[in-house]
Residue frames relative to the residue before (quaternion, step in Angstrom):
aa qw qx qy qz dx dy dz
X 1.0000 0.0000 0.0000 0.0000 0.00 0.00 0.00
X 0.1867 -0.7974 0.5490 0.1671 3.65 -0.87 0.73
X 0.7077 -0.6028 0.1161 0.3496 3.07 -1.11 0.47
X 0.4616 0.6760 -0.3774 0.4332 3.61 1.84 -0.68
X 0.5863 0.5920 -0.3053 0.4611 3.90 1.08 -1.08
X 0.6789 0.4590 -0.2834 0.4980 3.69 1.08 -1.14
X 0.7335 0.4826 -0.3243 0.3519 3.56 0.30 -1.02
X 0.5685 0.6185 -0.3227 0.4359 3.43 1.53 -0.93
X 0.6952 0.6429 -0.1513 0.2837 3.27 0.76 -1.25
X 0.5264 0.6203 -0.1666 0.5571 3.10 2.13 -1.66
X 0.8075 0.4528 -0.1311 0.3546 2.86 0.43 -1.72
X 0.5525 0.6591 -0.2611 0.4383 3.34 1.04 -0.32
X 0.6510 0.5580 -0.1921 0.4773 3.37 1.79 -0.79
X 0.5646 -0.6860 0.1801 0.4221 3.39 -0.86 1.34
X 0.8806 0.1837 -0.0986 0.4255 3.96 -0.60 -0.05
X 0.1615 0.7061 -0.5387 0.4303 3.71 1.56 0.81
X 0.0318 0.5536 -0.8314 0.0357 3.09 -1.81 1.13
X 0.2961 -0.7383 0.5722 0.1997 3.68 -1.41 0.51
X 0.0057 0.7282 -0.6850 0.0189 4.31 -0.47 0.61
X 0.3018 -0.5635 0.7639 0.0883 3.01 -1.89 0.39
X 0.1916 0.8616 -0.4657 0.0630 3.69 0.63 1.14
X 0.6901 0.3195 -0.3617 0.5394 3.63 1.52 0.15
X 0.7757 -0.3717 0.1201 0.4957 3.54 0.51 0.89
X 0.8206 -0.4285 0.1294 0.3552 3.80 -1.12 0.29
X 0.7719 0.4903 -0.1017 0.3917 3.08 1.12 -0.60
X 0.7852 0.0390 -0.3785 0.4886 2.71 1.76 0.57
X 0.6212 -0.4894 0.5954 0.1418 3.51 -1.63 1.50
X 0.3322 0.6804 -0.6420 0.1204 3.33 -0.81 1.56
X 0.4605 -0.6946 0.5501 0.0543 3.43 -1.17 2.04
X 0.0434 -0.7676 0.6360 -0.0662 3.50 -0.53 1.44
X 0.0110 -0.6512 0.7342 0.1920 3.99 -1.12 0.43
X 0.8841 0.0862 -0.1345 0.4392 3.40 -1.42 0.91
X 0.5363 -0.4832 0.4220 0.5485 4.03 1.42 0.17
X 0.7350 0.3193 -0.4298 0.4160 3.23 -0.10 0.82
X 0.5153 -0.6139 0.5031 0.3232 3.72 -0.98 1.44
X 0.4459 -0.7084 0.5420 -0.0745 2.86 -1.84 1.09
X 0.6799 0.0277 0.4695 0.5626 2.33 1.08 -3.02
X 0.0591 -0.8700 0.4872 -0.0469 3.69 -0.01 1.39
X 0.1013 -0.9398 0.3260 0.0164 3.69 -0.03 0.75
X 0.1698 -0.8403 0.5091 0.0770 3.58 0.78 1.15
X 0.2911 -0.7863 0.5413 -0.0629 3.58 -0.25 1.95
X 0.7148 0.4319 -0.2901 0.4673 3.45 0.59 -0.32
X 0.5568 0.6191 -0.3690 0.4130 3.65 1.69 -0.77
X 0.2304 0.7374 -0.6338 -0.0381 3.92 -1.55 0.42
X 0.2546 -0.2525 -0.9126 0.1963 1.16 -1.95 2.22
X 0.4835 -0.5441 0.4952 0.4742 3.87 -1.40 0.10
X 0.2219 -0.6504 0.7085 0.1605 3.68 -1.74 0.31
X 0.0672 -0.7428 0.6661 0.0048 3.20 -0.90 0.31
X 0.2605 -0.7434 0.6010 0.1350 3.99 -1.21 1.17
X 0.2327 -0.7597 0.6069 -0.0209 3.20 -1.09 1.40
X 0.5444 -0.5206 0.6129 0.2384 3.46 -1.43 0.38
X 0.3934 0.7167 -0.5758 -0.0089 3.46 -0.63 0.66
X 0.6846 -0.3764 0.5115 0.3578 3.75 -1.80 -0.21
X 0.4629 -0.8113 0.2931 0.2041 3.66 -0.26 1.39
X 0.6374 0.4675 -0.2645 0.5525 2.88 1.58 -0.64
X 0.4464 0.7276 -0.1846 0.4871 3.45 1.27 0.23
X 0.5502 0.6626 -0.1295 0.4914 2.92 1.33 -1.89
X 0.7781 0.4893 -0.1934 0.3431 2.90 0.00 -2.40
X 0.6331 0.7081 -0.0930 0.2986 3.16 1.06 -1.44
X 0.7027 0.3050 -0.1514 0.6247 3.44 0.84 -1.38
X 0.6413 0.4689 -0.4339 0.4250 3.95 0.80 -0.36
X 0.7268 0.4423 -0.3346 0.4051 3.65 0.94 -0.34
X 0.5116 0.6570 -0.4024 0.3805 3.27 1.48 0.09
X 0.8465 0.2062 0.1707 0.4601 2.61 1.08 -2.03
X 0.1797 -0.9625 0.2027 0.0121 3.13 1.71 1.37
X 0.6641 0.3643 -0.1757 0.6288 3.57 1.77 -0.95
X 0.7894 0.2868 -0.1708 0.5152 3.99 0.77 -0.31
X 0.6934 0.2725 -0.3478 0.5692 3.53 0.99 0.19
X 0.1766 -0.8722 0.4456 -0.0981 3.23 -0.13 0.96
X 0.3751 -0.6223 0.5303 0.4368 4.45 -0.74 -0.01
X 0.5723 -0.6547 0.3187 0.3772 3.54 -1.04 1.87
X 0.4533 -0.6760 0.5019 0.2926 4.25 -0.90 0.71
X 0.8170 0.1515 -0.0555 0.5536 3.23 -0.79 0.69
X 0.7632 0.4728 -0.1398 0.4177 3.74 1.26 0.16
X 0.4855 -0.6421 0.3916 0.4457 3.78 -0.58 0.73
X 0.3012 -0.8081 0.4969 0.0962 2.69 -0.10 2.34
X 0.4115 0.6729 -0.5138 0.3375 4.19 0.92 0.30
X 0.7053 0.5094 -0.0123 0.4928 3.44 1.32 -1.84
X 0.8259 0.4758 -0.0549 0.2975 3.05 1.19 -1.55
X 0.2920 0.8148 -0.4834 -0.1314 4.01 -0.39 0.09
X 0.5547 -0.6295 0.5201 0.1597 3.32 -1.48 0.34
X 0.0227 -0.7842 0.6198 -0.0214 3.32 -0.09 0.89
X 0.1353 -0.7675 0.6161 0.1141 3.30 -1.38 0.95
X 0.2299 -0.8164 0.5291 0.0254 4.03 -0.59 1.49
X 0.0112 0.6450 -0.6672 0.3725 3.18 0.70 2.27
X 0.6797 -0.6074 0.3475 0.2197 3.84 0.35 0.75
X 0.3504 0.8025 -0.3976 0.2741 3.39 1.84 0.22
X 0.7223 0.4038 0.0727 0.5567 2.82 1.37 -1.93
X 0.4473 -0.8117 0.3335 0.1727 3.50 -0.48 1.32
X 0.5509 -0.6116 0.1294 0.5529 3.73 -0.17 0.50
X 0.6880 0.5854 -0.2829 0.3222 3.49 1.23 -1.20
X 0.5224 0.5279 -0.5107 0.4331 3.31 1.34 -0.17
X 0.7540 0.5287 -0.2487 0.3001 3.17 0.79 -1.00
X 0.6046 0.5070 -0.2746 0.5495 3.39 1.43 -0.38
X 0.3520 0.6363 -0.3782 0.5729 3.76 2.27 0.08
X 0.6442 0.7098 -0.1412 0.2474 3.18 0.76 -1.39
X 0.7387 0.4141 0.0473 0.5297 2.90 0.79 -2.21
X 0.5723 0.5995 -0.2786 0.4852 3.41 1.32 -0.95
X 0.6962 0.3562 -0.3130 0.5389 3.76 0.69 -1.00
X 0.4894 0.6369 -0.3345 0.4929 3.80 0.84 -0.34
X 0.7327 0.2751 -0.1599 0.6016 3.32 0.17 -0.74
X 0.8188 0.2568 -0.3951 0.3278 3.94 0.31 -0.19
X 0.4212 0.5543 -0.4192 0.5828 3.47 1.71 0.46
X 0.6159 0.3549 -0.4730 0.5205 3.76 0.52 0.08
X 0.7851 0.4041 -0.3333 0.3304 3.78 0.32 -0.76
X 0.5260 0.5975 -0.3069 0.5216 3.20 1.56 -0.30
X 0.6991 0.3476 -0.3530 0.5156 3.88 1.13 -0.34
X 0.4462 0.7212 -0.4568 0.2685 3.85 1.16 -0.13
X 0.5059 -0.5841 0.5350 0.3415 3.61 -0.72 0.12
X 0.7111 -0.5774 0.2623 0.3037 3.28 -1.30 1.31
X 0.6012 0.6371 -0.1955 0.4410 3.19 1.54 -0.85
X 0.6490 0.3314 -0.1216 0.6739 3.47 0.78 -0.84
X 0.7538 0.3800 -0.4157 0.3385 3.56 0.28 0.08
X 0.4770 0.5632 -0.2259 0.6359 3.31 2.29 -0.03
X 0.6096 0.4560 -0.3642 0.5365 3.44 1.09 -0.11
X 0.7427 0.4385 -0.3079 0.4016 3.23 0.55 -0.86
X 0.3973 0.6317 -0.4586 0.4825 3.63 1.33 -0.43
X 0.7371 0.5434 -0.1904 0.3538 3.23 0.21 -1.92
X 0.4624 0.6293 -0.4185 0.4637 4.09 1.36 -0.16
């Protein structure tokens, strides 16, 4: 997967904004201000850090032991690293990104999660 496919995909999600708030090289996908999706722009193959369900975590790293990976730079409990060297098909990955993004809206405050309906 390349990186135009990711950003489309983010972006495509309801209330997603994209910043580059720790310097150019990395691409981080935020719904309602809170990270989703971290993208390491300088990295090849790309990686990208997801949100996931720890028990989940544990789970997809023992599957996938070279491309699922604890999240870099990230509460590696919450966090994983997925590397998109073409092991891992897109739809898993877009499985992926999808649970990411509904574990952030699910931790938003009732308020912001009514706003974001309201988009």
């Amino acid at each position: 997967m390349d990186i135009d496919v990711l950003r489309d995909y983010c972006l495509a999600k309801k209330g997603v904004t994209e910043e580059l708030p720790f310097g150019p090289d990395t691409l981080v996908f935020k719904v309602m201000g809170k990270m989703f999706a971290l993208v390491g722009l300088d990295e090849v193959p790309l990686r990208v850090n997801l949100k996931c369900d720890p028990e989940k975590a544990i789970q997809l790293r023992e599957e996938y032991p070279e491309i699922i990976l604890p999240g870099y730079h990230m509460n590696k409990q919450h966090w994983n690293t997925v590397v998109l060297n073409g092991t891992i098909n897109s739809s898993m990955i877009f499985e992926l990104i999808d649970h990411s993004y509904t574990l952030v809206v699910s931790s938003l405050t009732k308020k912001l999660q009514q706003e974001l309906n309201s988009l």
